[in-house]
N, C-alpha and C positions, 0 to 999 in steps of 0.2 A: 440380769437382775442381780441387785445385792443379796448375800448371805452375811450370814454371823456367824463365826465360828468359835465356839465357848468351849474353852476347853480346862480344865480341872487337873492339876498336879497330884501325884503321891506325895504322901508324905515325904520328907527327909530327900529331895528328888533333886538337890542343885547341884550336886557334883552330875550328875548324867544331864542335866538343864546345861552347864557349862562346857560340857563336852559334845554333843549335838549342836549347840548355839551356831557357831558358823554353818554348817549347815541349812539349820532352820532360817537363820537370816539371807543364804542365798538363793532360797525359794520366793522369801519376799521381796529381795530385789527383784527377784524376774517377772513379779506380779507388779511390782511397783513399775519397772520397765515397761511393763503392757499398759499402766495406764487406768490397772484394773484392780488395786488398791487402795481403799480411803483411808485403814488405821488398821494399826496392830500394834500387839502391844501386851508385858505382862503383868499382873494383877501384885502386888507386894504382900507379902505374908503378912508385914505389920503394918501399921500406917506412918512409912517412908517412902520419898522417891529411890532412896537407896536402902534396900533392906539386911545389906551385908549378909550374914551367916542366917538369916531367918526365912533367906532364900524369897520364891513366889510360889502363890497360892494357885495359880493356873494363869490362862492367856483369852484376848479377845483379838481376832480377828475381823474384820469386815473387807470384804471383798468383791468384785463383778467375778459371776459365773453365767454361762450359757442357761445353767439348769440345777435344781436339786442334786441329782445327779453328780454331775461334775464339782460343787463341790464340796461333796461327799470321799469322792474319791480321790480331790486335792489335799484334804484334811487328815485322809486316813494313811498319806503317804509320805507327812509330817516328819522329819528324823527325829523328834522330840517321842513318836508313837513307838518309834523302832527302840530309842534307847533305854523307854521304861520312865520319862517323863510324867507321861498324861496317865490318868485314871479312870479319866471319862472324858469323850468330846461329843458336843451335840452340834450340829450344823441347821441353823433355820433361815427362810426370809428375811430380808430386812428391808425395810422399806425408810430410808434416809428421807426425812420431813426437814429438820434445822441441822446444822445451816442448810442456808436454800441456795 
């Protein structure tokens, strides 16, 4: 089943966003690798594709997981969680309608 993973930045959080980043992106290669990623991606603090110094506002994820569960427990092992990125991430169902 797909989840969503919505996840919420600290304020002032882009020096530790940019320092985790490799990391965080080689969790979603190995998801993308599986086959088991449809989009991710982060949110811009202002309204640019390029937000420079205004950093992002948090991240969306969607995903294939087995279960609630799992990922729960892929979300929460994030390097963006470890570095003091995120402020809150919530993990739900998602049920992909368009595209079909």
């Amino acid at each position: 089943m797909l989840y969503a993973i919505i996840a919420v930045d600290h304020d002032k959080s882009l020096a530790a966003r940019l320092s985790a980043r490799p990391d965080h992106l080689a969790r979603l290669d190995a998801l993308q690798d599986e086959g088991r990623l449809i989009l991710a991606g982060p949110h811009p603090a202002i309204d640019s594709p390029d937000p420079g110094d205004a950093g992002f506002s948090g991240s969306l994820i969607v995903a294939e997981f087995p279960d609630l569960a799992s990922a729960e427990q892929w979300a929460a092992a994030d390097p963006y969680n470890a570095a003091g990125v995120y402020r809150e991430v919530l993990v739900k169902p998602f049920k992909r309608v368009f595209p079909s």
